[in-house]
N, C-alpha and C positions, 0 to 999 in steps of 0.2 A: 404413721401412715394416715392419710386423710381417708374421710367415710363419708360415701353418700348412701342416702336413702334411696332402695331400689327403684321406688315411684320417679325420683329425678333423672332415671335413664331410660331413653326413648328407644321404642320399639324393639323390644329388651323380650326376647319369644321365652315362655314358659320351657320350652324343648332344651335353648340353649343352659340353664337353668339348671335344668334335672340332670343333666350331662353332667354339670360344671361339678356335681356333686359327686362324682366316679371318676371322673378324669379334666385337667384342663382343659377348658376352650378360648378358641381362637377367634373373636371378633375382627372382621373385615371392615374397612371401607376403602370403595374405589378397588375390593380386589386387592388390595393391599390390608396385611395381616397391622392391626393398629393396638389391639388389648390381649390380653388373656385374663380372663375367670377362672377363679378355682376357689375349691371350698377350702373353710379355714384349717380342718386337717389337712391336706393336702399342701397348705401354704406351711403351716407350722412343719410339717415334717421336712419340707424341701428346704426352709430355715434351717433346722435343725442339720441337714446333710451337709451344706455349705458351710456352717459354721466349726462343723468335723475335719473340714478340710484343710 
């Protein structure tokens, strides 16, 4: 999985952030759903589920 450093993503709010750390979020552009963030337990666990599957 590739990484970037948070400073290289623009306009990047604190708000969506603190979220992303209790539930995924959904990044828009144009109103159109483009990313989802989530923290890394949350990614390792939903790994985890998929791979039970």
């Amino acid at each position: 999985m590739r990484q970037f450093p948070l400073g290289d993503i623009q306009n990047l709010h604190s708000d969506a952030l603190e979220k992303a750390a209790t539930e995924p979020v959904v990044l828009t552009s144009e109103s159109q759903a483009s990313y989802v963030i989530m923290s890394v337990d949350n990614y390792e666990q939903l790994i985890d589920l998929l791979q039970k599957s």
